[in-house]
N, C-alpha and C positions, 0 to 999 in steps of 0.2 A: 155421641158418636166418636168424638174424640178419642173421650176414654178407652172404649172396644179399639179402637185403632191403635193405639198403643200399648192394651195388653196385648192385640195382636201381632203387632212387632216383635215386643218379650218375650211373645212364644217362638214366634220366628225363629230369633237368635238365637234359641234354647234346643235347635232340634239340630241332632247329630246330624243328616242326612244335608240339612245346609250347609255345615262345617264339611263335609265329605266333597259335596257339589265346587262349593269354594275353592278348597284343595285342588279339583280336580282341574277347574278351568285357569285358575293361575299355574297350574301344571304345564297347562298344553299354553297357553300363554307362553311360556319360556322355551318349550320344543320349537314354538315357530319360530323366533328368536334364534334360536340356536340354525334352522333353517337356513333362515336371514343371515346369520355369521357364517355358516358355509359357501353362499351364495356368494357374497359381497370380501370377502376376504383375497387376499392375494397369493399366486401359487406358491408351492415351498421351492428352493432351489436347488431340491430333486426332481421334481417335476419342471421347473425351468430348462436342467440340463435335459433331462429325458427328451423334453420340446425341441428343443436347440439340435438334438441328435438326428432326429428324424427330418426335422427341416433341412439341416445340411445334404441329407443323402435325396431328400427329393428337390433340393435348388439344383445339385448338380445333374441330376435328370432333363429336369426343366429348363438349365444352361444348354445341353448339349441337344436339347429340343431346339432351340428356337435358332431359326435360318436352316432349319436342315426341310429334305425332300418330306420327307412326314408331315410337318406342319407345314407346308404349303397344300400337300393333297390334302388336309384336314380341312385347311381355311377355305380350298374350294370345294369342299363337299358341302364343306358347312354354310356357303353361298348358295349354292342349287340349291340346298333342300331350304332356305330364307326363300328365293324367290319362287319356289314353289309354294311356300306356305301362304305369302303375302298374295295370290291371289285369290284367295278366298278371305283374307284378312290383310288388308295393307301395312298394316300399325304391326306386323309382327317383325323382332329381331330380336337374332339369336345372339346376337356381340360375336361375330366371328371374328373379329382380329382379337379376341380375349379367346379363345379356345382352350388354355389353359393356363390362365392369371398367375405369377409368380407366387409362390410360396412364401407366406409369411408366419411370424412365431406365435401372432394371435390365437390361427386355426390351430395348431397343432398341442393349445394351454387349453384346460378345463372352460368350461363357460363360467361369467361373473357377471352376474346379474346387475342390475344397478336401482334404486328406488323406485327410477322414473316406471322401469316397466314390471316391478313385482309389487309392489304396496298392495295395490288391492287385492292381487288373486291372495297375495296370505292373509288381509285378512277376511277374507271370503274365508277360508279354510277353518277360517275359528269358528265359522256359522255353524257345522254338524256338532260339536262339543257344546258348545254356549245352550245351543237350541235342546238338544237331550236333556241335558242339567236343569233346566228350566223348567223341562214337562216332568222330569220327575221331581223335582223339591215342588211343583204348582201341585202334583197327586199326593205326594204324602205327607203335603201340610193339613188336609182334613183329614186323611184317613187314619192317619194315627191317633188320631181325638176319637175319631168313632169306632175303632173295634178294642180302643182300652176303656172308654165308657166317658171316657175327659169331655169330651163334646155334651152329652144327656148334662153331665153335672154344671156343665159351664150355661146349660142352656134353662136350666133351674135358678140362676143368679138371672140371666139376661133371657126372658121367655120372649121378645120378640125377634123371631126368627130372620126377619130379612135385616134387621140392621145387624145381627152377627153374621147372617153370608156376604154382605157388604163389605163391613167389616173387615173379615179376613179377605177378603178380595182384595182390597182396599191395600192392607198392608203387606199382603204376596206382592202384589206389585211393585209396590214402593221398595220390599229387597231387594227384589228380580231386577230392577231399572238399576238399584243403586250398583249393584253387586256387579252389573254387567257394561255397566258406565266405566268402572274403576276398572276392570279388566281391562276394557276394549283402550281406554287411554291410556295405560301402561302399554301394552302392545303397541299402541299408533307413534309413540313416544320413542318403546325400544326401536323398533322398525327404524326411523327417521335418523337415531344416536348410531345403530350400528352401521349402517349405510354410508354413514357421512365419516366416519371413523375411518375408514378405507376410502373416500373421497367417490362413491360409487354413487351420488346420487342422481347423476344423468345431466340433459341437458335444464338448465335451469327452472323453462317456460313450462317443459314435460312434468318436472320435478314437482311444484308448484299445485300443474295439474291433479300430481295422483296421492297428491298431502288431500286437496279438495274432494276427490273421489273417494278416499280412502276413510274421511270422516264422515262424510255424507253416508257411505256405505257403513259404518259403523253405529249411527244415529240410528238408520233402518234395521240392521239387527239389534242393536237394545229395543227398540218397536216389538219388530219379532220374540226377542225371549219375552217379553212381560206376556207375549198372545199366546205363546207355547205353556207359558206357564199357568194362566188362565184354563186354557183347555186343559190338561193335567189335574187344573184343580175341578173344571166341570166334571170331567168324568171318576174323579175321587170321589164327590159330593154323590154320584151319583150311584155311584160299584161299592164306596163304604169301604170297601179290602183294597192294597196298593195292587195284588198279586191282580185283583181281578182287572183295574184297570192297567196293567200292563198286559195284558193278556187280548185285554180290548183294542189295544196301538201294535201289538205283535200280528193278530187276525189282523188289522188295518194295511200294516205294511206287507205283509205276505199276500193276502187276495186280492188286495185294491192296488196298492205302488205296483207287488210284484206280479201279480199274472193278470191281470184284464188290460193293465198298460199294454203287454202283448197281445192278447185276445183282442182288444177294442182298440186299436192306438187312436183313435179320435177320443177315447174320455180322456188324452194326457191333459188335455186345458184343463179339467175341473178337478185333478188331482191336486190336493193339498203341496206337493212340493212343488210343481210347476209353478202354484202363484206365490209360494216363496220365495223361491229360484229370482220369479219376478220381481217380487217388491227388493229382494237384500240386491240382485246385483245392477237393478234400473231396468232391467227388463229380459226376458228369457225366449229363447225360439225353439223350439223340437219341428223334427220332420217327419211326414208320414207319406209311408207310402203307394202311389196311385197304380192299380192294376188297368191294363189296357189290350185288346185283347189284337192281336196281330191280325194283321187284314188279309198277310200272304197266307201263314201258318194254320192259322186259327188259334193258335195256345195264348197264355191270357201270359204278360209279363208285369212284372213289378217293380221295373226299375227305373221309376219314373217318380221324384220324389218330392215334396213340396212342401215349404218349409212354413209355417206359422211362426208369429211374435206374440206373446204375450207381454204387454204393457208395464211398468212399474202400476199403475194406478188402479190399472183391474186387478195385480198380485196384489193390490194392499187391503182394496174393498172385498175380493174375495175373504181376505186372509181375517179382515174383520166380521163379517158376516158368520163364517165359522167361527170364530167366539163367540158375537150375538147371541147367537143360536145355542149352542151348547151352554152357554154361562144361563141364558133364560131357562133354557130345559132345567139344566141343575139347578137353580134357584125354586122353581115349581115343584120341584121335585122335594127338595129338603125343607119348604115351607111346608108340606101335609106329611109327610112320611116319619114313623115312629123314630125316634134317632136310637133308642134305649137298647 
């Protein structure tokens, strides 16, 4: 078994479309990055002066505001309408002696992000690239064996069929994990280098925090592509042509992600991305909406909306069951069926 696992590797490495895949996610790899350098960098001092200009001409506004007749009718407007609110809600305040906070050169500078609070949405963002790459290099590791005939002849050396679907199972994985381990750490690495390069990486304890989030989040999408890529390969093993199974994920996302989500919004739980959504970022909510029908009117209204969670743990067992499944189907499938 060995053996097969390591010419399965060989082959791996040998196929243009993982070199393509490679390419494309250490690509996007670096666009985030570059992101990340946008975000965290400091403005030029063209846009410092441009700041500075504008701030000047509304401090002086804001000077010849305050002690005038204006801002006192503002403060007690802005008193009645607090102690009107606070009787139906005591805890409310408006800050009326802040009516309008002095101008400073912060607001008037581009926004600069800091690690503490972007790490993980970016690398959340590398999940739709990682995840694509995955399902196709998991599809066109079998099927380019079976419609050039490489498969029938490889299957005349090794005629037991389940230890070669293993096999390649086996060693797709083992790419998929590698390939997507070594991306996601460069990425967690630049992130962390250029952040701290600008001195943007927040407050220490936060900082810390979204290092922790950010690999944990990164652990569960290398999870995810080895399953993306699994599936890919079930539905290779089982369509034979790559076109057919893209064809199969195209119908998937067009009738199922895109129209019955509409049509049905309660199937969103069992939609495959919802419990991805779940398992990559700890857990997912969508809302749906409750019709209710008016007591005065009679017309029925729908803007009464009620939010659902989906768990990390249900996105993960979902997200494995959906492998189970398809990787068995496929397996039944290529152990009786003519491969020639």
């Amino acid at each position: 078994m060995l053996r097969l696992v390591g010419a399965e590797l060989h082959r791996f490495r040998l196929r243009a479309l993982f070199w393509v895949a490679g390419i494309a996610v250490v690509g996007f790899v670096a666009v985030i990055l570059v992101q990340a350098y946008g975000q965290a960098r400091p403005p030029s001092a063209a846009a410092v002066a441009e700041a500075q200009r504008y701030m000047d001409r509304d401090l002086q506004q804001w000077e010849a505001y305050q002690g005038s007749d204006q801002a006192e009718a503002d403060e007690q407007q802005c008193l009645a309408d607090q102690a009107e609110a606070r009787k139906s809600d005591p805890t409310v305040d408006y800050a009326c002696d802040q009516t309008w906070a002095k101008p400073t050169l912060e607001q008037y500078l581009p926004y600069r992000g800091t690690y503490a609070e972007s790490a993980t949405d970016l690398v959340v963002q590398y999940a739709l690239v990682l995840l694509l790459m995955s399902l196709a290099v998991g599809a066109s590791f079998i099927t380019a064996e079976a419609s050039t005939g490489a498969l029938a002849t490889w299957l005349s050396f090794e005629p037991r069929r389940t230890r070669v679907f293993g096999a390649k199972a086996v060693a797709l994985s083992t790419g998929v994990v590698a390939i997507s381990a070594a991306c996601l750490l460069v990425l967690n690495v630049g992130l962390r280098l250029v952040y701290a390069a600008f001195d943007r990486l927040g407050d220490p304890e936060k900082a810390h925090a979204a290092l922790v989030s950010a690999a944990q989040t990164s652990g569960r999408m290398a999870v995810a592509a080895v399953a993306f890529a699994l599936i890919g390969y079930a539905l290779g093993a089982v369509a034979r042509h790559a076109a057919i199974a893209v064809g199969v994920l195209l119908v998937y996302l067009a009738a199922v992600e895109g129209v019955l989500r509409g049509v049905f919004p309660a199937l969103q739980r069992w939609l495959l991305s919802t419990d991805v959504l779940a398992w990559i970022q700890g857990e997912h909510s969508y809302s749906i909406a409750t019709c209710v029908r008016d007591e005065t009117s009679g017309y029925y209204g729908c803007d009464t909306w009620v939010e659902h969670t989906v768990t990390q743990a249900a996105g993960g067992w979902y997200l494995l069951a959906v492998v189970a499944v398809l990787t068995l189907g496929a397996w039944a499938v290529f152990r009786r069926r003519d491969v020639a």
